[in-house]
N, C-alpha and C positions, 0 to 999 in steps of 0.2 A: 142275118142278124142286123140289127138296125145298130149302129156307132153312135153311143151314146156313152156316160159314163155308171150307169149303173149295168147295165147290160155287158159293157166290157170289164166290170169288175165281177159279174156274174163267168163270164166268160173266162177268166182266170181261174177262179174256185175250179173248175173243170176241167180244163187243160193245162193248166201251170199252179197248180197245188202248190209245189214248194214256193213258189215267189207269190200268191198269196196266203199262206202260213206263215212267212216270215216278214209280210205287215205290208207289202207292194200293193198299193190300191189306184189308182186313175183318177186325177182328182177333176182336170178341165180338157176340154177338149172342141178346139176350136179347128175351121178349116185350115189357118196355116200353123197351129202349135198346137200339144198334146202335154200336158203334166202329170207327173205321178207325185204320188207322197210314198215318203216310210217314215215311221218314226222308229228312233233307234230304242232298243227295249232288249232283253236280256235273250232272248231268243235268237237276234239276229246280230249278237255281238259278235268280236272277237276278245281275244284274250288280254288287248289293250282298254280296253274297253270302249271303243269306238266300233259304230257299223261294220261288220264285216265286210270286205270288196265286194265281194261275189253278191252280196242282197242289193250293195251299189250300185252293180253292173246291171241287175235285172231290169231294175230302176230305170236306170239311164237306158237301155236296150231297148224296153216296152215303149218310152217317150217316143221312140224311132219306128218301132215295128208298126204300132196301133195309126201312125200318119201313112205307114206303107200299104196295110192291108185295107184303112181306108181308102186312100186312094186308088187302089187294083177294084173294090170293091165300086169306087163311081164311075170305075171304067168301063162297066156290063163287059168283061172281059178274062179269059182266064191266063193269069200270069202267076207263074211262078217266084218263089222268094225265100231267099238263103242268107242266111249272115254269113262272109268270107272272113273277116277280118276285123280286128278289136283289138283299140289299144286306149289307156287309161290314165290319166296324171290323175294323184289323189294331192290337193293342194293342203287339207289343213284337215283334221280329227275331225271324223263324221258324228255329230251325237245331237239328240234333239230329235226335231221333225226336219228332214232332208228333202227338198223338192227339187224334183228332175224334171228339164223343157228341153225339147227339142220346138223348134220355131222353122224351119226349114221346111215345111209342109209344101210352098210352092216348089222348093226343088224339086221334092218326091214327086208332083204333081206330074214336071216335065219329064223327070225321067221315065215315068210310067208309060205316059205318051211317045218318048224314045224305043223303048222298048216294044212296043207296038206297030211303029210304024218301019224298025230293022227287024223285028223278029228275029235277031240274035241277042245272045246272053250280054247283057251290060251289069255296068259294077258302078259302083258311086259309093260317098264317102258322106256321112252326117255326123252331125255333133249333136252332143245333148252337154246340158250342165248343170250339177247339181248346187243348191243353196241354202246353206242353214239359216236358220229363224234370224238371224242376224244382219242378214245378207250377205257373208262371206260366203265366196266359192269353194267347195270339198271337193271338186273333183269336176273334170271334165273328159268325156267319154266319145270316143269317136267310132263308128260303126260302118264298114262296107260293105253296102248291100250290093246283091246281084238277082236280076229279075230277068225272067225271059217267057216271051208269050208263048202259050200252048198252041 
């Protein structure tokens, strides 16, 4: 699959259903940052009426993943890849159009080449953060990935 952003929103519809049903689309996607959008809409509320965490997480999760498996993917190499760990601060009421970045692309870059060059399992830590139309931060979302080459 070519890393693009209609191809990886293609790419959702088919393998993560639920997170694009519930409005998680890919909106930029560059070699060091990845953004998503959601807009919050009744679907993906909760009973506050603000975004629910869990469409948040997705959000913020795919920012991280889509830089990961691009970069396994420019490394003609097969490496493995697991989310360990997640944790969440929700700073202020999700509503509107909420945009999740992850910007850490060259981290990912280096750890892939870590991973490669020990061929044991490595773990690392990224951020994403989400932003309403406002520019207030909703939430910031941290993600520990573990890769290990085949």
């Amino acid at each position: 699959m070519e890393f693009n952003v209609r191809n990886l929103n293609l790419y959702l519809f088919k393998n993560l259903p639920s997170a694009y049903f519930c409005g998680v689309r890919v909106y930029a996607l560059e070699a060091d940052y990845c953004t998503v959008r959601v807009k919050h809409r009744w679907f993906n509320q909760n009973p506050f009426r603000s975004m629910y965490f869990a469409v948040q997480n997705m959000g913020a999760e795919l920012t991280t993943g889509v830089l990961v498996m691009k970069a396994i993917k420019e490394s003609n190499q097969k490496i493995s890849m697991l989310v360990l760990n997640q944790k969440s601060q929700f700073t202020k009421k999700a509503t509107g159009i909420i945009t999740f970045k992850c910007d850490q692309g060259q981290l990912i870059s280096e750890k892939i080449k870590e991973a490669l060059q020990t061929k044991e399992g490595i773990s690392f830590w990224v951020q994403s953060k989400g932003i309403d139309e406002n520019g207030d931060v909703v939430g910031i979302y941290d993600f520990e990935w573990t890769l290990k080459a085949k």
